[in-house]
Backbone as a ProteinNet text record, in pm:
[ID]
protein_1_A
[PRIMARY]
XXXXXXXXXXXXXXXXXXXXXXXXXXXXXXXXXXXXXXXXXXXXXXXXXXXXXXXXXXXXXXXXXXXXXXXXXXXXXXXXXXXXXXXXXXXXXXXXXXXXXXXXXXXXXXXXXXXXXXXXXXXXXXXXXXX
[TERTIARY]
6377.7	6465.7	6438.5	6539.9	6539	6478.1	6443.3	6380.3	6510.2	6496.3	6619.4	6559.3	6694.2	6614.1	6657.6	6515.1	6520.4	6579.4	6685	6786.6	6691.6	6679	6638.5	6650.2	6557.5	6552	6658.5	6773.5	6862.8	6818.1	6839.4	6766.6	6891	6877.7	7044.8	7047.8	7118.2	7158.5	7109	7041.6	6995.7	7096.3	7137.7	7246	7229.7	7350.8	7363	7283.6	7221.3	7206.5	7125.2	6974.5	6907.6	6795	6697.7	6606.9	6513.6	6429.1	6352.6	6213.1	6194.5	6108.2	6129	6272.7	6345.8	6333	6419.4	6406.5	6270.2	6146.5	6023.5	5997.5	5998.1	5995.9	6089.4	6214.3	6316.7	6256.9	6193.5	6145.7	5995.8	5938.7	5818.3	5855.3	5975.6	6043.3	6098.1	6128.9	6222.1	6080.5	5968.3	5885.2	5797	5765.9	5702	5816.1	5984.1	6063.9	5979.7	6019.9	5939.1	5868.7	5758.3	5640.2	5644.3	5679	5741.5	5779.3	5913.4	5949.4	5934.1	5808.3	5716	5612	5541.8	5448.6	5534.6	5655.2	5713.9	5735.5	5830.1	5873.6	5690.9	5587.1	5453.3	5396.6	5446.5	5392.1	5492.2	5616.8	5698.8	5713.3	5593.4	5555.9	5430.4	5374	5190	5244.9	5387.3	5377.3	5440.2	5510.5	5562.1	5481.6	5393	5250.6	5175.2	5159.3	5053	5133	5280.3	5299.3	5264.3	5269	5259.2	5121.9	5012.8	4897.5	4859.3	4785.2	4747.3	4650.4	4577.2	4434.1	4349.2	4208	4152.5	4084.9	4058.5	4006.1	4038.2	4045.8	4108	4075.9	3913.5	3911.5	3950.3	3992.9	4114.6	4222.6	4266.3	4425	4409.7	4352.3	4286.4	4270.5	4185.1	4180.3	4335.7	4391.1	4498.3	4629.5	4626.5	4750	4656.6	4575.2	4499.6	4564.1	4507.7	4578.6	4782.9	4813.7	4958.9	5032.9	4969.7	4965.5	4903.3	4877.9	4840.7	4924.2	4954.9	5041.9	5212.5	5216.2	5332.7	5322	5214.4	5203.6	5228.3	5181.4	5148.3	5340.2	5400.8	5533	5634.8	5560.8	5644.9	5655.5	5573.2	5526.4	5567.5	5549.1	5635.5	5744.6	5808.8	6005.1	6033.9	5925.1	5997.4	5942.1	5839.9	5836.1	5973	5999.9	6103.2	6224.9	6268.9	6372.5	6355.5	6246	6266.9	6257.5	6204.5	6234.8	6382.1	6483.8	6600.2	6674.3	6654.5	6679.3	6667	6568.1	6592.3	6640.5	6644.8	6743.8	6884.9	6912.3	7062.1	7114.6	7015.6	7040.5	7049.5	6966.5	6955.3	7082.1	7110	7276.3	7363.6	7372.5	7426.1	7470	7350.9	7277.3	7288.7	7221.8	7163.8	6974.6	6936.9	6760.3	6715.9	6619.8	6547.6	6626.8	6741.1	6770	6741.3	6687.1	6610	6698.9	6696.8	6785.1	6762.1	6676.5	6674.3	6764.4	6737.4	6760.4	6886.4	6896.7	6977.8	6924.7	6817	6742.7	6718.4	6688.2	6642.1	6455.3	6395.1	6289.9	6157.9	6123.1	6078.9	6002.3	6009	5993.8	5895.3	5743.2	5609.4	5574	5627.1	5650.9	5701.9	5800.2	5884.5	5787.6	5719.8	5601.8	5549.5	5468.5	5319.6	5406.5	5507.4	5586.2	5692	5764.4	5866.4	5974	5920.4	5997.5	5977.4	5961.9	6012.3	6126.4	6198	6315.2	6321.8	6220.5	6182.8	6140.9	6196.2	6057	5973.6	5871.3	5711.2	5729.9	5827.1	5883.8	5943.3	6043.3	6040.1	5950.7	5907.2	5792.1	5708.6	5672.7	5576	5603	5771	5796.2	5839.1	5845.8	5868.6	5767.1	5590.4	5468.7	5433.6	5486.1	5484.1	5491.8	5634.4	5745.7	5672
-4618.8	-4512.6	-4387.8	-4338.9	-4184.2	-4080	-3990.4	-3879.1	-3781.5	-3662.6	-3548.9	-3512.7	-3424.3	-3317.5	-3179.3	-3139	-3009.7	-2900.1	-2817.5	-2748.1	-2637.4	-2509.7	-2435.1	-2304.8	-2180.8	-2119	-1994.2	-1961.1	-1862.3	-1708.3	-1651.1	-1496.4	-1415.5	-1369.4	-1297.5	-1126.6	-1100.4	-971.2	-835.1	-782.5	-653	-598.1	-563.7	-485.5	-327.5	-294.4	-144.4	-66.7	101.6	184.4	173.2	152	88.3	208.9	217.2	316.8	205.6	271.3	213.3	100.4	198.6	163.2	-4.5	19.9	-62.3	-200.4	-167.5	-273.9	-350.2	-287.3	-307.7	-416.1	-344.9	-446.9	-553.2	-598.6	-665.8	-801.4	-756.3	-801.6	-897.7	-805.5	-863.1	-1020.2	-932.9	-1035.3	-1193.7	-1171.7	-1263.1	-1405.6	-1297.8	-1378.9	-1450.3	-1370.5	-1444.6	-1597.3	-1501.1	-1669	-1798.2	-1796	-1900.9	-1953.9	-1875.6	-1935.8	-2017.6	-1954.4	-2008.2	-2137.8	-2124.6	-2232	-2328.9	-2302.6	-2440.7	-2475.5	-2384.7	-2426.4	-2546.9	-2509.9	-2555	-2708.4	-2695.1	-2843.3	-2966.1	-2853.6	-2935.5	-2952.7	-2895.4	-2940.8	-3071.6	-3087.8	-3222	-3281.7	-3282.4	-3396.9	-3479.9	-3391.7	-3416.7	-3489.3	-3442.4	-3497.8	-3643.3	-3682.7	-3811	-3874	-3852.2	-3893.9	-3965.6	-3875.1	-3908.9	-4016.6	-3988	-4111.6	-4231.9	-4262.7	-4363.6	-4494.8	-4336.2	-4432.8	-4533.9	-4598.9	-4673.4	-4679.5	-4659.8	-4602.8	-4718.4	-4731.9	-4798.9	-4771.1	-4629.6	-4696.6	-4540.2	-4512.4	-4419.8	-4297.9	-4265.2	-4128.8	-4072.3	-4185.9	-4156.4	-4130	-4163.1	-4155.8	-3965.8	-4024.8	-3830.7	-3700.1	-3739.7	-3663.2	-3656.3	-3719.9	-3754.3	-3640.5	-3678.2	-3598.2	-3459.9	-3429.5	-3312.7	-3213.9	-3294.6	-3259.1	-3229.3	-3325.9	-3259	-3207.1	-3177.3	-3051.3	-2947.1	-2903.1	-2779.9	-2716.1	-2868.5	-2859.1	-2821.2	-2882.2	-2830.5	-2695.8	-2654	-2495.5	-2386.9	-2441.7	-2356.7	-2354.2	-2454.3	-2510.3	-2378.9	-2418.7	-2368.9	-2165.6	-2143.4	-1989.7	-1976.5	-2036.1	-2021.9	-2018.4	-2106.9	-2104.7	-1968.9	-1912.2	-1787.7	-1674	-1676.9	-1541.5	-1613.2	-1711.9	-1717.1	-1663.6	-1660.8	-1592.6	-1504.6	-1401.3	-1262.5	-1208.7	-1269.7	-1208	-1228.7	-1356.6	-1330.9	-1269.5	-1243	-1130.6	-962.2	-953.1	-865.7	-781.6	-960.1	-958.5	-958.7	-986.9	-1004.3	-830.5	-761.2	-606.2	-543.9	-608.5	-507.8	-510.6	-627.4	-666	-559.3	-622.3	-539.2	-377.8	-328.8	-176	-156.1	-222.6	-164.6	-192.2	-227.8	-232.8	-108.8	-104.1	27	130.9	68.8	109.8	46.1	133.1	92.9	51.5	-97	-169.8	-109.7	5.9	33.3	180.9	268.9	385.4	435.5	287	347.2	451.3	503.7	611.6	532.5	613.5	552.1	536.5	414.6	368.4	445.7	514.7	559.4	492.7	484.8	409.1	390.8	473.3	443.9	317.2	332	217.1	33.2	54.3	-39.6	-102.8	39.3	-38.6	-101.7	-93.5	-180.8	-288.2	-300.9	-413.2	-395.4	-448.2	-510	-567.4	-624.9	-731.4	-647.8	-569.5	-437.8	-392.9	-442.7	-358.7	-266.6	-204.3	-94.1	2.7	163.3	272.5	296.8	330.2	390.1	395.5	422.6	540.9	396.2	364.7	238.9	107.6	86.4	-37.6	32.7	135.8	181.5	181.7	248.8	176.8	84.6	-15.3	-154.5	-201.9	-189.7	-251.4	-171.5	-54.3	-0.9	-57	-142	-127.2	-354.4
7028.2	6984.4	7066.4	7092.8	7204.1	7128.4	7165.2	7081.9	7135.9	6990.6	7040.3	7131.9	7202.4	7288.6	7240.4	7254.5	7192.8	7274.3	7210.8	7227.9	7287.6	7404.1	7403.4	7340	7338	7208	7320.4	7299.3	7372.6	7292.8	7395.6	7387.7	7316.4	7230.4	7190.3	7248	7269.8	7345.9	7218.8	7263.2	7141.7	7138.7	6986.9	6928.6	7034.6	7034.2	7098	7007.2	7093	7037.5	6944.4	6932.6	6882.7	6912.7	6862.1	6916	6958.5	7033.8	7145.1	7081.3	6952.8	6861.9	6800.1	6776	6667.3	6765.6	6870.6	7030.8	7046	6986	7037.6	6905.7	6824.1	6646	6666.8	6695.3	6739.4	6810	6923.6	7013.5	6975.7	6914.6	6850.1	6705.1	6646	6561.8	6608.8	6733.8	6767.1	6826.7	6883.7	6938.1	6841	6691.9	6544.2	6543.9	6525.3	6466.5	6584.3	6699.5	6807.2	6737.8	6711.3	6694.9	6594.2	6426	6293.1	6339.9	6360.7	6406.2	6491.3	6585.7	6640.6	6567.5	6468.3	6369.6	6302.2	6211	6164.6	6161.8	6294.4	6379.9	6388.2	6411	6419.3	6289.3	6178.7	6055.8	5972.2	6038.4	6004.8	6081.1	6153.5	6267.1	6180.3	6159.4	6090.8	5948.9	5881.5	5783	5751.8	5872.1	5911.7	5963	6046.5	6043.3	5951.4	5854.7	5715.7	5662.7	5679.2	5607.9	5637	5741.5	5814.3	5762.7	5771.5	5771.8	5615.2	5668.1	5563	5528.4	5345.5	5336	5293.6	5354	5339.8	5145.4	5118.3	4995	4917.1	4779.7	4720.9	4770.1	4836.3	4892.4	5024.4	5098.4	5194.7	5127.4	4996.8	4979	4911.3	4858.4	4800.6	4897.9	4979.5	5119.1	5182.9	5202.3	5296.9	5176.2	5024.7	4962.5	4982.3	4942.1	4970.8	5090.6	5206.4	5353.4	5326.2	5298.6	5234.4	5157.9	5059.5	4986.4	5054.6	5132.8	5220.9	5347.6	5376.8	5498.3	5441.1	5353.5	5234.2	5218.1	5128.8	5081.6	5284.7	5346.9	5476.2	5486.2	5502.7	5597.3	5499.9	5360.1	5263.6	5321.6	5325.9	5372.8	5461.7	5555.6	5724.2	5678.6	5628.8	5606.9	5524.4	5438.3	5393.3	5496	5540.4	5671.9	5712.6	5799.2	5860.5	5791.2	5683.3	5644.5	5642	5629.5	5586.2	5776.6	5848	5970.5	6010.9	5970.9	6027.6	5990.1	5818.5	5740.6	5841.6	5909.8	5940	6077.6	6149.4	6266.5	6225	6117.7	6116	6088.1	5976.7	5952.1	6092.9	6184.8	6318	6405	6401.9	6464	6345	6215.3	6135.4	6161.1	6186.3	6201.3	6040.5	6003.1	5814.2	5799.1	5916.2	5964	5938.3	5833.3	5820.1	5705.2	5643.3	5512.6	5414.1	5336	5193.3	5077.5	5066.5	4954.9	4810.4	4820.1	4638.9	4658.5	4741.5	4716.1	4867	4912	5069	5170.9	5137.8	5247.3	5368.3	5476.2	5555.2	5569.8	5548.5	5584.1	5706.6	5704.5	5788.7	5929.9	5994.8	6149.2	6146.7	6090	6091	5988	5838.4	5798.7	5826.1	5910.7	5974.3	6100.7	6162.6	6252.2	6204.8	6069.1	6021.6	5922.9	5813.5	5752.6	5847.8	5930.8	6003.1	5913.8	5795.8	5743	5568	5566.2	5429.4	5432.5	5284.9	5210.5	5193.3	5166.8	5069.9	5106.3	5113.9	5145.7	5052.8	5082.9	4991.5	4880.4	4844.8	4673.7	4591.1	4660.7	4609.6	4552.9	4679.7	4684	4536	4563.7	4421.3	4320.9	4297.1	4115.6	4128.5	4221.8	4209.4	4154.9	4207.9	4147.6	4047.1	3990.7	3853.1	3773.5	3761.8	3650.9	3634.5
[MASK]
+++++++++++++++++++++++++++++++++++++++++++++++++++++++++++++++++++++++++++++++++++++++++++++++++++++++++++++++++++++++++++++++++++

């Protein structure tokens, strides 16, 4: 049987008018999805794998669900970073990146440096873990 061939990963054109900052976070974003998504593709490799084998005696079979239940919990986490980063490529195309879904302000850029992938400005996020 042929194996796919894997489609290459196409560079998308940065939205206009973008501050330089935003371009730089953008950029950094686009290079996390890659990665996500080769972790990804290599953790439903490992898990078609496991299936495969065959256990010689119950603490291989123990060890072995062990191992996939982890590789599960990990795949599971990757697929949601992965959404919340395209989540926030799609706002940047949008131009709604760096507005705050509770209060519509704009997000402040020093923030957006250190969470990339935050809804929320400061004021928010805080009576969010208030309440």
């Amino acid at each position: 049987m042929e194996e796919p061939v894997e489609k290459p990963v196409h560079k998308e054109p940065p939205p206009r008018n973008l501050d330089p900052i935003i371009l730089k976070i953008r950029s950094q974003l686009i290079q996390q999805r890659n990665e996500l998504m080769t972790m990804i593709k290599s953790s439903q490799e490992v898990e078609r794998n496991i299936g495969e084998i065959t256990f010689s005696n119950e603490i291989d079979l123990a060890s072995s669900l062990e191992g996939r239940e982890m590789a599960f919990q990990l795949s599971s986490r990757e697929r949601n970073e992965l959404k919340l980063i395209e989540e926030a490529l799609f706002k940047m195309a949008k131009g709604t990146y760096g507005v705050c879904e509770g209060c519509s302000k704009n997000i402040p850029v020093k923030r957006l440096q250190i969470m990339p992938l935050t809804p929320l400005c400061i004021e928010c996020q805080e009576s969010l873990e208030v309440s």
